[in-house]
N, C-alpha and C positions, 0 to 999 in steps of 0.2 A: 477385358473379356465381357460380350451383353451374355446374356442368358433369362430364360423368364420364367418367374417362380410363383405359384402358387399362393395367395396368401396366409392360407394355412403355414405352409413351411417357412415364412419368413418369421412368422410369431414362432414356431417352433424352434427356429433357427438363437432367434433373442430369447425366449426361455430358457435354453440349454448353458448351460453356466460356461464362461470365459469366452464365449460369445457374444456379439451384439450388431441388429440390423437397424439401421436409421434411415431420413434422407435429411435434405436440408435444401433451406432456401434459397441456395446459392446454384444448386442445380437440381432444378425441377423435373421430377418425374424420372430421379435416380436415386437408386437404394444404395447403400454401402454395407460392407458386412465385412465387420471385423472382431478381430481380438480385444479382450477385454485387458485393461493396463495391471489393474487389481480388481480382488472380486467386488460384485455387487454389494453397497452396504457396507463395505472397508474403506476405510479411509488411514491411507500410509501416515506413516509417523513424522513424515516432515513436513505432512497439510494438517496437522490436529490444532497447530498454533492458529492456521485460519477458520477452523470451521465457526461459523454462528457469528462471527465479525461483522457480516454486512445484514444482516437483518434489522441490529438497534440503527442501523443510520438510512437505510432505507424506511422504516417505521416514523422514523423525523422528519423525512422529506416524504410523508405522503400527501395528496394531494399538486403536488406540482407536477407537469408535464415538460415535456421537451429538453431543453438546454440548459431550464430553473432547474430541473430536477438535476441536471448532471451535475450542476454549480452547489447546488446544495449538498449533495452525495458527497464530493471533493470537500464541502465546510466542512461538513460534520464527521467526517474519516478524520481530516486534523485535528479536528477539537477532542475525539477520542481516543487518538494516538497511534490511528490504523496507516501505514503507508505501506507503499510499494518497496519500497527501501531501494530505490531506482539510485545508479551509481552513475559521479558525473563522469560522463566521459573525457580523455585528456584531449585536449587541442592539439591539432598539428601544424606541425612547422614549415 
């Protein structure tokens, strides 16, 4: 559905709690407005193991750019014992 809003009412729309209005780069010159998953400032109990994990290894890798930097992010994630915990998938036959 288009419809066109005010700017006022979009910041009000994202104020208003269990709300939120964005856009993104992916498509230009469109807002979204949805539902909030949990409230603003909560963080569920099954993301507490991650919080604050990527800042000491981004902090190591400052100064690089581009695809150094991504290489270096992936060192220093295993040197501190941060993974995806990515499962290998089975082969098929």
């Amino acid at each position: 559905m288009k419809f066109s809003l005010p700017i006022e009412e979009l910041i009000a729309i994202n104020e208003s709690p269990g709300t939120r209005a964005y856009s993104t780069p992916f498509a230009p010159g469109k807002v979204v407005i949805g539902s909030l998953a949990w409230g603003r400032g909560e963080v569920p109990e099954k993301l507490k193991s991650y919080v604050g994990q990527t800042a000491e290894v981004a902090k190591a890798c400052k100064g690089r750019k581009g695809y150094a930097f991504v290489v270096c992010l992936r060192e220093k994630a295993k040197e501190l014992g941060i993974t995806k915990g990515i499962t290998k998938r089975k082969k098929k036959k």
